[in-house]
N, C-alpha and C positions, 0 to 999 in steps of 0.2 A: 167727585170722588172724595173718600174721605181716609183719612191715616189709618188705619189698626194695626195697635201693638198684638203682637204673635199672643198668645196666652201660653204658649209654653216655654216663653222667651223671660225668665223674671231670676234664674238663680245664680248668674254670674252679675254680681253690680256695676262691671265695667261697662256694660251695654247692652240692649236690648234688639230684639229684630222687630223690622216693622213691614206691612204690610198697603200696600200706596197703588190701588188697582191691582194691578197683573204680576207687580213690578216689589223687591225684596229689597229693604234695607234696612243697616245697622247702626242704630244712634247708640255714638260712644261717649265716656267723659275722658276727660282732657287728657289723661293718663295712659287712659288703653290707645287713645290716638297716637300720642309719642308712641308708644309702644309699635302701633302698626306701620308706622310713617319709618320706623326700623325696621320692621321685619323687609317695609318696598323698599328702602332706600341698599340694603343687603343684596337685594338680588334672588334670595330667597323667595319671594312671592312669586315671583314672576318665573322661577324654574319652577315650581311645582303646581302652576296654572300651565306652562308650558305642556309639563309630562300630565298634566289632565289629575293632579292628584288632589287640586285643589279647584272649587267653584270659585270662577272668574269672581273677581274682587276691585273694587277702585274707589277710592275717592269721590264723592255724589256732589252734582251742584245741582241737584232738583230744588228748585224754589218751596215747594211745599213741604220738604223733609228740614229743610234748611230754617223752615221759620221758627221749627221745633231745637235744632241744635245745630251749632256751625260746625260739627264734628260727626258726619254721616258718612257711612261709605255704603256702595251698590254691590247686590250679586245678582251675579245671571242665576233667574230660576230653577230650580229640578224641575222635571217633567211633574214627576211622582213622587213623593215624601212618605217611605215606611219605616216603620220600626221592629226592632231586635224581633220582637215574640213574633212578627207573622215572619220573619225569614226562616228558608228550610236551614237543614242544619251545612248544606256547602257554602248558603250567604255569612253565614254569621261567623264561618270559619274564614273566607275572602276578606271580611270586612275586619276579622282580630288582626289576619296577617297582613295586610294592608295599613293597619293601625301601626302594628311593631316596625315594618320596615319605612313606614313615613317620621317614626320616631327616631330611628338610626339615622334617617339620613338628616332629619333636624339638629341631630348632636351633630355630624359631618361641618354645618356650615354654623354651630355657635349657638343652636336653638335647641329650646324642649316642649315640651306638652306641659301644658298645670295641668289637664287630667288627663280619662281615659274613659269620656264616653262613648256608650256604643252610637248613641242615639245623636251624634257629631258624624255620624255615618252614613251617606245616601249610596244609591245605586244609579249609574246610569247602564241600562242593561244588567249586568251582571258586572260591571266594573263599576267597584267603590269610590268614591270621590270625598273627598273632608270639604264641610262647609261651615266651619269656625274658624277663622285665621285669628278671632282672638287668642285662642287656645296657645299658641306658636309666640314662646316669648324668650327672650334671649337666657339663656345658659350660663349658670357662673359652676365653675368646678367647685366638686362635694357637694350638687346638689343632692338630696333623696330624690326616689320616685315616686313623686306625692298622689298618681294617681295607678299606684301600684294594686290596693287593694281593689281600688273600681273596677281596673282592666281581669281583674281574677270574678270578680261579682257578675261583670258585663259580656264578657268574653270566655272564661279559661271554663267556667263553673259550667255553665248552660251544655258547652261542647262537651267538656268529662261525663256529668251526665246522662248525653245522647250516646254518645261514642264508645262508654264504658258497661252503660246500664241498660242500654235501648230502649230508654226511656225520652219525650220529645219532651225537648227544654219549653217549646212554646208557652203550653198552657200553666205553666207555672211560673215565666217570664211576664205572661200579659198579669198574672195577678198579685206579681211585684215587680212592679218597673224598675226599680232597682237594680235587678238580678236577681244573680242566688247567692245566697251567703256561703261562704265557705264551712259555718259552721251547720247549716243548715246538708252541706254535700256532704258532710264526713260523718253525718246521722244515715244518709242512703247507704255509703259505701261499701260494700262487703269487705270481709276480710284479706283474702285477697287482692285486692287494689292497692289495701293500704301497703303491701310490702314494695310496693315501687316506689322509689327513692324520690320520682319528680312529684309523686303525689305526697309524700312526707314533706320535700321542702316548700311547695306553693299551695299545700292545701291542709294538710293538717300542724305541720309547726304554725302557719302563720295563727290556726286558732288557738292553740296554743299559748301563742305571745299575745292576741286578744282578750284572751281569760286571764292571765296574769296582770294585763294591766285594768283589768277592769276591780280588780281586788286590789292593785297599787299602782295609783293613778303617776306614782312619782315615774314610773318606768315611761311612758309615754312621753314625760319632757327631757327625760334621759334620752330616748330612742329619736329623738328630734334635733340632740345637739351631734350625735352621728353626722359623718359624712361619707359621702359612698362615692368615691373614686371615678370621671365617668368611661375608664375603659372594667370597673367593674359595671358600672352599669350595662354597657356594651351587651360584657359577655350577660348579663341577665336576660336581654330581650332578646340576642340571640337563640338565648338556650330554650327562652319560652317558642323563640317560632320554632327551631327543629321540632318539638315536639309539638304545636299543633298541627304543623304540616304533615307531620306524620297519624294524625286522628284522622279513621274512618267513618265514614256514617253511615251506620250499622244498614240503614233502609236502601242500600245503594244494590245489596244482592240480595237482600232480603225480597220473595216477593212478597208484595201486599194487594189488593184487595184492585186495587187499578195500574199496578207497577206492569204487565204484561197486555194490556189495553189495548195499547197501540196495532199489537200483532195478532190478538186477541178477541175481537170484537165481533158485533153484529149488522157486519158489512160484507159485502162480497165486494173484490176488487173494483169492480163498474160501479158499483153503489157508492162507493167510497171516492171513486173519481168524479161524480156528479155532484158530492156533497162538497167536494176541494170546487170544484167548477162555480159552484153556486157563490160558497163564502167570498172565492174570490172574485166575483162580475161585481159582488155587491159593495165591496172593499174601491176596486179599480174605478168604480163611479163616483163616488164617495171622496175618496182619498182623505181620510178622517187624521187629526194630529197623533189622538190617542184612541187605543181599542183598548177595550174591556172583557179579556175571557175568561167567562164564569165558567167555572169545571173545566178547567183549561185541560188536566189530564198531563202529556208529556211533554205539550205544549205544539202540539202537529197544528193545528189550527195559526196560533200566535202566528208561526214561522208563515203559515198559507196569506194571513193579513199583510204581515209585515211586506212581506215579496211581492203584493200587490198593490200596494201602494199607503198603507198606512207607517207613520214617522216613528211610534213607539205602542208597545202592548205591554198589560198586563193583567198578568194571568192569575185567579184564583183556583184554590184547588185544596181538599182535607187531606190529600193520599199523600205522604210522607216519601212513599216508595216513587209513586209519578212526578213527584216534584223535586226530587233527586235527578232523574231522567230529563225533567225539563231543563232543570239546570244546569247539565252535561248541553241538551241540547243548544240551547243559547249562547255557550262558552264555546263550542266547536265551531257553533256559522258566526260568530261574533255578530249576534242580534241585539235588536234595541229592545229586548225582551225579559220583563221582570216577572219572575212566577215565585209566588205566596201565599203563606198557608192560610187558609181561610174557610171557614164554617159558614156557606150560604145561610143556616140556621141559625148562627152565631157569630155573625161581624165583628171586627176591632170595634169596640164604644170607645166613644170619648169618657176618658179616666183621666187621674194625676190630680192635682192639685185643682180645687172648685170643679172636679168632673170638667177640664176643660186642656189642662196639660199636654194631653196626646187625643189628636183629634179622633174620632173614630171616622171610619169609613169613606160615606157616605159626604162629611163634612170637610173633606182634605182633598178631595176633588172631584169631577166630573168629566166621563169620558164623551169623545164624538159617536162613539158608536159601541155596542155592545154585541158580541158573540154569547149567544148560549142555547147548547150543543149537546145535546145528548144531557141536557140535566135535569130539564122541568120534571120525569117523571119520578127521579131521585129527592125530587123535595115534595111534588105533589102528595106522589103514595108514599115513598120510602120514611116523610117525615110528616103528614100528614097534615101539609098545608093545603089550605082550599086553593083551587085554580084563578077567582078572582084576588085574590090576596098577593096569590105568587106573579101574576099579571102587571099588577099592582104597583110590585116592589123592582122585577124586570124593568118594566116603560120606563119606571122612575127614575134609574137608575141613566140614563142616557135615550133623549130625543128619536133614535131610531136603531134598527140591529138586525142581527137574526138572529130565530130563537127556531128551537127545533121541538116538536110534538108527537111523541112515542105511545102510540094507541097499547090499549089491553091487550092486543091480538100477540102484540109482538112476544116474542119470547125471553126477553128482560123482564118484563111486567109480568108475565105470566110467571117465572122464578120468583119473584119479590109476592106475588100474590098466595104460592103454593106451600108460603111459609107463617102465613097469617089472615085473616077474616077479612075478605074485600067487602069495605065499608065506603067505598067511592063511587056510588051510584053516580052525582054528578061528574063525574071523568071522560068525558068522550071530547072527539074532535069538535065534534057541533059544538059543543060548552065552551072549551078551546075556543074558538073564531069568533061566536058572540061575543065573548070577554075583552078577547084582545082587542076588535073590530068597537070595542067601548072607548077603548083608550087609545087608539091609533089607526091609521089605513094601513089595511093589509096591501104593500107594493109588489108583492111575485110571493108564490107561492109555488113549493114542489115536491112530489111524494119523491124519496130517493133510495128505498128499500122495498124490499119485495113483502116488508112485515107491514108496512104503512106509515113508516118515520114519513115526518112531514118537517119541512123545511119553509119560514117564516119572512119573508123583510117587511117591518113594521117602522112605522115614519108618524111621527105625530105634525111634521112641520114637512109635508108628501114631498114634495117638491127638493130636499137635500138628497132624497133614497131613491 
């Protein structure tokens, strides 16, 4: 095995993460050591690995990290590594107020944050976990809050946004990793927003005092020898979480386009207990680390895997309104279940700095098994990818699954068809089976509808399925 430095690991110079097989480590300089060797020797580290708010952390005596620096420390992996743009908008609200209150209580025992990334943010499940303890460095009173501006860029901007505007922070998140700029939110804003006083003092004063010091730079070293008291700090992050807590996400009653699915579909109760029966035989034989569901929906399927024996899922999905729903759902059964926006058409790519910064997709991991459910003919017809291609991109995606095939007759197809010139002559089940039967063994097959939905388990390595 050989070392790999993270590629998105290069803009704090205190240290680096590194990559040593399976296995997560941080080469520090001398500095940020002392630093950490304070935060263990507080006591601090070890309560907020305790309350699970921090990824397990220690000190490394791996011989091959160590030949690089005698100042390593180890973290227990996340399952799954996403970022800001593919969370729905309840993640990104979980993961602000999770950030504020791991910052009160860092001032509680003498600590602060230097910043306020989002992207210092995993999930395990739906519960956020911080995976920088460089970040966590001791507190001198009158410090500012230097990563004041980021947490409004990363956090405040994207939710106002969604919550004010009904507009999805995603697609404008992934094409500035950044955020959003506050001066860039107070161009959206209508006039009535601006009469709210929280959005005068955290969104439009602060541009304000940016445009002023950009025409006099003196005021920036002026605004630097400030000191800000830290039970005003206190009340600042408090006041910011009352009101994100209190932001809705407009797609939560809103319906959308697959937000009533669940209840709504082209299943008959029996159909739909044959399709649970199936996902789960093939799940219970299996028993995969991680699953993968494409068009996860509200995430009914995730929950059928997770219950049958697989250790964590996750769910893709474009529907804003079902991915609301799925997130309710995994927060109520307290699942190992992460569901994220995502455009089967359009993946996370690897972007950021040298197109390498933020991995995309496909490059950040690989699942044991993949679910997908009710989607091939949403991408076959709906966006008019060829069946070999979509094939293709499916198997690739993970060594065996199940994958579901919804013939013309059905009356989804026939809706999608009655709306535009059916140009799918190669579309049939026969095309289906030769294709996939290219790139895998077909292991149980089963019709589960009375329209012809056909249900798939395909194994490239037969013998796991």
């Amino acid at each position: 095995m050989i070392i790999v430095r993270d590629h998105g690991s290069f803009r704090d110079p205190s240290g680096y993460v590194a990559h040593y097989g399976d296995r997560i480590f941080r080469v520090l300089r001398e500095d940020a050591f002392s630093s950490f060797e304070w935060l263990k020797s507080s006591g601090f580290l070890a309560e907020l690995v305790a309350k699970k708010w921090l990824v397990p952390t220690d000190v490394s005596s791996e011989p091959a990290i160590r030949d690089i620096s005698q100042r390593v420390l180890e973290h227990e992996p996340i399952d799954f590594i996403s970022y800001p743009y593919e969370w729905p908008f309840e993640l990104l609200k979980r993961a602000a107020l999770f950030h504020l209150d791991l910052h009160l209580l860092a001032l509680e025992s003498s600590f602060t944050l230097t910043d306020a990334s989002a992207y210092n943010v995993q999930f395990i499940g739906t519960k956020p976990i911080f995976i920088d303890p460089l970040s966590l460095v001791s507190y001198s009173e009158g410090q500012l809050w230097f990563g004041q501006r980021q947490f409004c860029e990363q956090f405040l901007n994207p939710l106002l946004l969604t919550s004010l505007l009904k507009i999805p922070f995603n697609a404008w998140y992934r094409g500035s990793l950044e955020g959003i700029s506050s001066e860039d939110l107070a161009r959206a804003l209508r006039p009535k927003h601006k009469l709210s006083w929280r959005v005068w003092s955290e969104v439009l004063i602060p541009v304000w005092l940016q445009r002023s010091a950009r025409s006099d730079p003196s005021r920036i070293a002026t605004a630097k020898q400030r000191k800000l008291p830290m039970k005003a700090l206190q009340f600042m992050l408090r006041n910011l979480r009352t009101w994100i807590a209190g932001m809705r996400d407009p797609f939560t009653t809103e319906t959308t386009t697959w937000s009533s699915y669940e209840v709504e579909n082209s299943y008959l109760p029996e159909e739909e207990r044959r399709k649970q029966s199936f996902v789960a035989d093939f799940i219970a034989r299996l028993r995969p680390r991680m699953v993968w569901d494409l068009g996860c929906n509200t995430g009914r399927y995730s929950e059928t895997a997770l219950r049958a024996g697989a250790q964590t899922a996750v769910g893709f999905d474009s529907d804003h309104g079902a991915l609301s729903l799925a997130v309710q759902r995994s927060v109520r059964s307290n699942l190992k279940f992460l569901p994220l926006l995502m455009d089967a058409c359009n993946p996370s790519p690897s972007q950021g700095w040298n197109q390498k910064e933020r991995a995309g997709l496909t490059s950040r991991s690989k699942p044991d098994a993949i679910l997908a459910l009710a989607i091939e003919h949403h991408i076959a017809i709906g966006r008019n990818v060829p069946l070999p291609m979509l094939l293709d991109w499916m198997t690739g995606l993970a060594d065996c699954g199940v994958v579901e095939f919804v013939p013309k007759s059905d009356s989804t197809v026939q809706r999608m068809l009655s709306i535009r010139q059916d140009i799918f002559d190669q579309y049939s089940q026969a095309e289906f089976e030769c294709e996939l039967t290219k790139r895998a063994a077909i292991e149980k097959k089963e019709v589960v509808s009375s329209s012809g939905r056909t249900l798939y388990v395909y194994a490239k390595n037969p013998s796991r399925a």
